[in-house]
C-alpha positions as CSV (number, residue, x, y, z in Angstrom):
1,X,98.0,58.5,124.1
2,X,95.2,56.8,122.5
3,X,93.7,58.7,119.9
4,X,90.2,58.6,118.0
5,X,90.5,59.7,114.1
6,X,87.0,60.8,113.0
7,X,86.8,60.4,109.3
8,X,90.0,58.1,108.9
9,X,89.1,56.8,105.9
10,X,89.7,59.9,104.3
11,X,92.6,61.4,102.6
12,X,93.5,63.5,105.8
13,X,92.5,60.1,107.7
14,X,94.9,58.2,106.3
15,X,97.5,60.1,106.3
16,X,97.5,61.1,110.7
17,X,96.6,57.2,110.9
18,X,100.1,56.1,109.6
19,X,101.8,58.6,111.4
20,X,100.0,58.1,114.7
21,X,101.1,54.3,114.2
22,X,104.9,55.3,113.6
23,X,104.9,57.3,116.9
24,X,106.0,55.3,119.7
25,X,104.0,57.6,122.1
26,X,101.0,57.4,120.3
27,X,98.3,54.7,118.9
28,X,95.2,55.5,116.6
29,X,91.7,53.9,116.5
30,X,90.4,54.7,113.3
31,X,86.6,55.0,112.9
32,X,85.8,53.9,109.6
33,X,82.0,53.3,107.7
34,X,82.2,50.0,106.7
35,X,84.4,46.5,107.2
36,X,85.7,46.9,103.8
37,X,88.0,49.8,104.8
38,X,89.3,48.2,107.9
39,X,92.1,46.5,105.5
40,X,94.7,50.3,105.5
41,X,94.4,50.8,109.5
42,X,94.7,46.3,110.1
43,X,97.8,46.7,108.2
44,X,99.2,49.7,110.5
45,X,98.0,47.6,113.9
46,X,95.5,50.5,114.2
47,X,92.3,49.4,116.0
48,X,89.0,50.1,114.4
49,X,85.6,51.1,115.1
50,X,82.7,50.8,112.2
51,X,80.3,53.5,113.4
52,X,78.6,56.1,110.4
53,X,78.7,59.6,111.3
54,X,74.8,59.9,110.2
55,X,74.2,57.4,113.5
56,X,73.5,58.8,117.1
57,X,75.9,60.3,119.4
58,X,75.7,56.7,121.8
59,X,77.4,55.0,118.6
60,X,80.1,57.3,118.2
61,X,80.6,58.3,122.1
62,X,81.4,54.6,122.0
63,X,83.8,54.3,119.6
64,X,85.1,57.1,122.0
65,X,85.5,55.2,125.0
66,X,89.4,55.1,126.6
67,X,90.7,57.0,124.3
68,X,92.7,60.4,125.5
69,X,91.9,62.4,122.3
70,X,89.1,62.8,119.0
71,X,90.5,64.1,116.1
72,X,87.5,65.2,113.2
73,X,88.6,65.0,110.0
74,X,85.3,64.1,108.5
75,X,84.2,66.1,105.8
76,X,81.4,65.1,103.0
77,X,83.6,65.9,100.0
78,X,82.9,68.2,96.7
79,X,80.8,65.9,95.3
80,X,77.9,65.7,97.5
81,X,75.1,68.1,97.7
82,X,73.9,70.4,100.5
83,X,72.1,67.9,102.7
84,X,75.3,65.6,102.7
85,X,77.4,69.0,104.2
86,X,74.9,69.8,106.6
87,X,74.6,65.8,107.8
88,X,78.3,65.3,107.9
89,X,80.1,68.5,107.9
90,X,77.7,70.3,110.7
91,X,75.5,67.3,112.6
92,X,78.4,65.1,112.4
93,X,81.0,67.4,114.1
94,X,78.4,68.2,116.7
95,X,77.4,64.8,117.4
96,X,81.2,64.1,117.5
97,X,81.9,66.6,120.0
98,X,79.4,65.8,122.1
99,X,80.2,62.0,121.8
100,X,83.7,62.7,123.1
101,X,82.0,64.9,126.4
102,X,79.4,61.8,126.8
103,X,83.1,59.6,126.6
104,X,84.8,62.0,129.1
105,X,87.4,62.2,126.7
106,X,88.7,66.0,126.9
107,X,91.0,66.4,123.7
108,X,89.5,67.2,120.7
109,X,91.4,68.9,117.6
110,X,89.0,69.7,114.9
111,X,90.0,70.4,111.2
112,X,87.8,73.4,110.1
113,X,87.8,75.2,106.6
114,X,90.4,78.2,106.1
115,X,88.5,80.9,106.9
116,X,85.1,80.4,108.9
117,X,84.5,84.2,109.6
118,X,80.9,85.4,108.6
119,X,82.6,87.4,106.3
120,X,84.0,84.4,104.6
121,X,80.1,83.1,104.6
122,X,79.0,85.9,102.6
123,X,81.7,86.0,100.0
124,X,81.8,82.5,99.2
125,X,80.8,81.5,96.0
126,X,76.9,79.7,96.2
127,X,77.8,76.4,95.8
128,X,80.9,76.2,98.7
129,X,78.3,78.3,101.1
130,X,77.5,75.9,103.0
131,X,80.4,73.9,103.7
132,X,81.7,77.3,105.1
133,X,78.1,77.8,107.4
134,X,78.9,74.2,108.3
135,X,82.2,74.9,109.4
136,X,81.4,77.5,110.8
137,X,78.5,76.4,113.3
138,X,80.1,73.2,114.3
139,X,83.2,75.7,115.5
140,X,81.5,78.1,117.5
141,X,80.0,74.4,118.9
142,X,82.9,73.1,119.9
143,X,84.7,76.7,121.3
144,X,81.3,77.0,123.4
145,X,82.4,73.3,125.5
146,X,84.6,73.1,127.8
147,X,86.9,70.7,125.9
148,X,90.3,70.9,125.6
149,X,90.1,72.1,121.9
150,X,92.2,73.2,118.9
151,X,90.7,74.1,115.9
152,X,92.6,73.8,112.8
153,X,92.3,75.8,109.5
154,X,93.5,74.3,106.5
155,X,94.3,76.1,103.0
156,X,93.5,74.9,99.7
157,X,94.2,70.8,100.4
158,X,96.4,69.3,97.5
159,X,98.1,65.3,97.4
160,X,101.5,67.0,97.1
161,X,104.3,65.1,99.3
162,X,104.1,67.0,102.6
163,X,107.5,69.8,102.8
164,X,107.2,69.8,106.7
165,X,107.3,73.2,107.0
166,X,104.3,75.4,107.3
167,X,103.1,79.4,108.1
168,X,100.8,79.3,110.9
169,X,99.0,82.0,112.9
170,X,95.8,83.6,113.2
171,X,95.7,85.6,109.9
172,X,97.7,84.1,107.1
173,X,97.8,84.8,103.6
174,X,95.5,82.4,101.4
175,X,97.4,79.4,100.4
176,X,97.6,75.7,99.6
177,X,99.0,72.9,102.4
178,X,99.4,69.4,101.2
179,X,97.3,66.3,103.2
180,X,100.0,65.2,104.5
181,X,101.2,67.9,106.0
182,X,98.0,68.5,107.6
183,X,98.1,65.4,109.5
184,X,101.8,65.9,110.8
185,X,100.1,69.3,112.2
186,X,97.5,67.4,113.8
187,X,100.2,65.3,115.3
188,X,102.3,68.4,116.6
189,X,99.3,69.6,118.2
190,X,98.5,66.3,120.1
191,X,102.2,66.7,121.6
192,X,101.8,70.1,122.6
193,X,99.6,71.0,125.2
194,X,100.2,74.5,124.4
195,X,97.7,74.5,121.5
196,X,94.6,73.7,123.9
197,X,92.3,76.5,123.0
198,X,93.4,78.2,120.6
199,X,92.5,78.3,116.4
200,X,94.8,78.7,113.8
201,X,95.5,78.9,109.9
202,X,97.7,76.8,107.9
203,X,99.5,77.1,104.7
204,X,102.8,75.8,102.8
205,X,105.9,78.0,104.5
206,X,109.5,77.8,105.6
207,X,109.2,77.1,109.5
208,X,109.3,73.2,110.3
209,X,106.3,72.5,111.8
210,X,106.6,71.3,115.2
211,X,108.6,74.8,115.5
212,X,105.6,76.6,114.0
213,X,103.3,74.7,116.4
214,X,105.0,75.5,119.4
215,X,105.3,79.3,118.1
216,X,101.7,80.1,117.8
């Protein structure tokens, strides 16, 4: 399985890249910004594709072309103001998903915020609002397709080595998950057919996570 990492670059990126490349069943094309970040996925025999989210759907639909899956994993970081979370975080995804239907790809696993409820849209604190809108609208995008999606929701992301064991389901308590575990998620979902359609929450736990996968 061939699979498109949206956002690769990024800590999340990096991570499902390397593990992509150490699975003999699987092989990554990393879409990257620029050729100066092509160095990290050369180095893991990754293929590459230079293509900015902020271009039009024909770019990214084809970096899409032949692969069997689009992982997003894009995000415009804590850094950036509201224009950068609605151009990356909401256009991006959209233009993403419907660069993989224009690619006739039918996997795509997204990686959402932990809660994307309208509830969570009114509590959140002004300035992480819009990430959550964002995250929001570009889910209810890609549930309203007829992709084979997953949507994955991520607690509070640290750069902790990743346990390998997680709590997943559809209501967890709030939580953090390391990066890295994230990406071997990603991964478990890609193997498992099982997790076409559905959306789930993620957070450190006890249950290794290709059990917790296949549980949900």
């Amino acid at each position: 399985m061939k699979i498109l990492v949206v956002g690769a670059n990024g800590q999340i990126g990096k991570h499902l890249v390397t593990f992509i490349q150490e699975n003999d069943q699987l092989q990554a094309r990393a879409m990257i910004r620029k050729q100066e970040q092509a160095t990290f996925f050369e180095e893991r025999n990754a293929e590459t594709a230079i293509v900015d989210l902020e271009q039009d759907i024909d770019s990214i639909a084809k970096a899409a072309e032949g692969v069997d899956a689009v992982v997003f994993t894009a995000g415009s970081g804590p850094k950036t103001g509201k224009d950068k979370t609605i151009m990356v975080d909401l256009d991006g995804a959209v233009k993403t998903i419907e660069a993989t239907k224009k690619a006739g790809v039918k996997r795509f696993v997204m990686i959402s915020s932990f809660d994307t409820t309208r509830k969570a849209i009114q509590e959140a604190p002004d300035s992480f609002a819009p990430y959550v809108v964002a995250k929001h609208y570009a889910d209810e995008w890609l549930q309203a397709t007829d992709l084979d999606y997953t949507i994955i929701h991520p607690g509070g992301l640290t750069n902790e080595q990743g346990t390998g064991q997680i709590q997943a389901g559809m209501d967890v308590n709030r939580g953090e998950i390391s990066r890295e575990d994230v990406a071997k998620v990603i991964v478990a979902c890609l193997e498992d057919d099982k997790t076409i359609g559905k959306e789930f929450q993620i957070v450190n736990g006890d249950t290794p996570i290709k059990e917790a996968v296949q549980n949900l």
